[in-house]
N, C-alpha and C positions, 0 to 999 in steps of 0.2 A: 909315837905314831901308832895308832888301832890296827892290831892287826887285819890283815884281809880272811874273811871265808869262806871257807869251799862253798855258799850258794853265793855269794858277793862275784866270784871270777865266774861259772856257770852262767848265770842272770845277765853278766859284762857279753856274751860269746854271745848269746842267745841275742842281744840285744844289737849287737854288730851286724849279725846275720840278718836281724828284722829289717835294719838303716840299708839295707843292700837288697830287701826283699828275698831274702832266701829263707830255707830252713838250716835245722842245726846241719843234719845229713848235706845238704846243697852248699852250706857255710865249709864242713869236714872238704867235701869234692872240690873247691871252688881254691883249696889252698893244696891241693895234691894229696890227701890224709885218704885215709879209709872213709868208706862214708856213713858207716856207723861211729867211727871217733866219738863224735857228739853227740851219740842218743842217749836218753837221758837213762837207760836201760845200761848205760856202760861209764856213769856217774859214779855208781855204789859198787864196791867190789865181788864176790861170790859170795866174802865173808863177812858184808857187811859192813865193810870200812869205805870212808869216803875215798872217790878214783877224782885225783888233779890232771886240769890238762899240763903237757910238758910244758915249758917255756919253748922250746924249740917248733913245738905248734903253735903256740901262740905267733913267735916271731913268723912263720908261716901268714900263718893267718890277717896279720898286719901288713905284712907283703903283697900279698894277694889280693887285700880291699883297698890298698894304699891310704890306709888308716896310718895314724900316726899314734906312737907310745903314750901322746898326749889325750887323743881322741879315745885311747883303751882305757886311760885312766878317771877320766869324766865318768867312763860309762858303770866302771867300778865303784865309782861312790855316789852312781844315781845320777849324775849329770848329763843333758843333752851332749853328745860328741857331734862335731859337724859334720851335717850329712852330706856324700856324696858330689852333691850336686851346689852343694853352696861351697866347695873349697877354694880356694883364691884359682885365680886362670894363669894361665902361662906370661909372661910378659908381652905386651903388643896384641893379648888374645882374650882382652875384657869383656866378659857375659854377665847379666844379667842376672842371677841366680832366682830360683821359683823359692816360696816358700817353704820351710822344712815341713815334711808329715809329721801330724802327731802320734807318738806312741802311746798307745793302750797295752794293755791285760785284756786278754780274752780269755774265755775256758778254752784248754786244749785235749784231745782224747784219739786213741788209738779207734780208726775205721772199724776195727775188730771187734774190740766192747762194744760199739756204740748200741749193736744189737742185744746188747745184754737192758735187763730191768735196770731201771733208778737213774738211768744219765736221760730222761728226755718224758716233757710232761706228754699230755695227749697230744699238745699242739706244736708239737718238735721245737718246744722251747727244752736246753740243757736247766737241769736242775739236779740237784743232790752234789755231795760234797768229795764226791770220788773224781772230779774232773783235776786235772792238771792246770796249767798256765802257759801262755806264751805270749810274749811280747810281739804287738806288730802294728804297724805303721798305716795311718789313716785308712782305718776303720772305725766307721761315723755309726752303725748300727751296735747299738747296746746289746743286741742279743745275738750277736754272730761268736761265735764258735768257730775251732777247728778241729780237723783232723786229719789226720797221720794216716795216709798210706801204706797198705803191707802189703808183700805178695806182690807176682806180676798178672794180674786177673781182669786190669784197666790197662794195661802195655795199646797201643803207644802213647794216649793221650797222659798217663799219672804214670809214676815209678813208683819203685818203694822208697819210702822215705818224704815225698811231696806232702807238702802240705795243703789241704784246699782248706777255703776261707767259707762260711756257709751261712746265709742270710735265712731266717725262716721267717720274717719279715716281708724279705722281697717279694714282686709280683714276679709268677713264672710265667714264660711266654714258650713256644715253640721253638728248640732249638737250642733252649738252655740245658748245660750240664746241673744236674740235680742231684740231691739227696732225698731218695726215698726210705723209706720204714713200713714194712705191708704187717698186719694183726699177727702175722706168724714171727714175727723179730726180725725180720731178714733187712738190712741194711744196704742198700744198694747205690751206688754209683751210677748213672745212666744219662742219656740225653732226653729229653722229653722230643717226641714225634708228634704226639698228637693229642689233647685231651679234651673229654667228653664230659658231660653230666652222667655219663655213664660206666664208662671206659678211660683207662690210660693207657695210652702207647709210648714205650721207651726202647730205645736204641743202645745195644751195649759198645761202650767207648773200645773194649776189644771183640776185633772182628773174628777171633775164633769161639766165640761166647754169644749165643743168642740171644736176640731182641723178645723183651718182655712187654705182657700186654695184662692189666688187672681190672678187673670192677673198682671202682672207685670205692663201693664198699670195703673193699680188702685191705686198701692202702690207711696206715693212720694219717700220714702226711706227710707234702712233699715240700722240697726245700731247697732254693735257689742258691750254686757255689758264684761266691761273689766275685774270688780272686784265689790264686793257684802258685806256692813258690816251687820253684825246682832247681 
C-alpha cells in the first residue's frame, strides 16, 4: 500500500470543505476546532517541518459533514466522494438528487498581498506563480480567483478567514459586492453605489469605515465577488 502525504490528506480537508462550500477556517469551525486549525500558515511547523492534522480532527470533521471514512478516502486518492446532497435519503424519504458540482483549482491569495506587485495583470486578471490553490465547486469562469479574508475591517458582511470567489470577467452592476485595485495598490472590498464614466461610488460593507468615492482614472480595476464561503 502507497504511503499517504502530508499534501495528499491537506488537499483530502480542503476538498471536503469545498463539497460543503466552506473554507479550510469555516471546515476547522464547522467540526468545533480552532478556526485557524486548517490555515494553511499552520501546515508547516515554526521549524520547518510538515504539521498532520490529528486523526481525532479528522474523525471530528467527518462527524460534522456526515462524510463517511469512505467519502475521506476517495477524496485522498483523488476520487469524487459523494456530495452532500446526492447521499441515499432516509427510508420512505426518496429525493431526487441535483447533479454534483464540479470541482476546480483556482488561484488562491491572501486579501492582504493581493495589493502587492506580480499577483494581477492591468486587467485584474491573477498572474505570476506566487498564488496558491484551492479547490472549489462550480465555478464555470476560468479566470476567477480567490481570496482569504484578514482582519475584522469588512465585519459584518466577511470575517476573517472567508473566503470570496472573484470574477473579473463578470458584468458589475449597482449593488454588487466588488473588488477594487486604485493606481496607488490599495485593495479594497466594497459594494458598488454608483458608477459614472467619470466617478466611482463605493459603499464600505463595514459601517464604522467610510464610503469611498474615486475618478475612474484612479481605479486600475474593478471586479465582481461571485460567491462567498463562511
Amino acid at each position: 500500500m502507497q504511503m499517504l502525504t502530508h499534501g495528499q490528506v491537506w488537499t483530502a480537508l480542503d476538498r471536503l470543505a469545498a463539497l460543503h462550500g466552506l473554507s479550510a477556517s469555516g471546515l476547522a469551525k464547522k467540526a468545533g476546532l480552532d478556526a485557524t486549525a486548517f490555515n494553511r500558515s499552520k501546515r508547516i511547523t515554526a521549524d520547518g517541518r510538515p504539521r498532520w492534522p490529528s486523526t481525532e480532527s479528522i474523525a471530528k470533521v467527518l462527524d460534522a459533514t456526515g462524510a463517511s471514512i469512505e467519502d475521506f478516502t476517495a477524496l485522498l486518492e483523488g476520487r469524487q466522494a459523494t456530495p452532500p446532497a446526492q447521499r441515499p435519503a432516509q427510508p420512505g424519504f426518496a429525493e431526487e438528487a441535483p447533479a454534483p458540482a464540479r470541482l476546480r483549482t483556482i488561484p488562491h491569495l491572501g486579501l492582504a498581498q493581493a495589493g502587492k506587485g506580480g499577483y494581477f495583470d492591468d486587467a485584474g486578471f491573477p498572474v505570476g506563480a506566487g498564488w496558491d490553490e484551492i479547490v472549489f465547486p462550480g465555478v464555470e469562469d476560468e479566470h476567477a480567483y480567490a481570496l482569504e479574508i484578514a482582519g475584522d475591517s469588512m465585519l459584518p458582511v466577511y470575517r476573517e478567514g472567508d473566503i470570496v470567489i472573484v470574477s473579473p470577467t463578470a458584468s458589475v452592476r449597482r449593488g454588487d459586492r466588488v473588488i477594487v485595485k486604485t493606481r496607488e495598490g490599495e485593495v479594497l472590498a466594497k459594494e458598488l453605489v454608483r458608477r459614472t464614466a467619470r466617478t466611482v461610488e463605493l459603499r464600505s460593507l463595514n459601517p464604522d469605515h467610510e464610503d469611498r468615492q474615486f475618478a475612474t482614472t484612479d481605479l486600475l480595476w474593478i471586479a465582481r465577488v461571485i460567491w462567498v464561503t463562511q
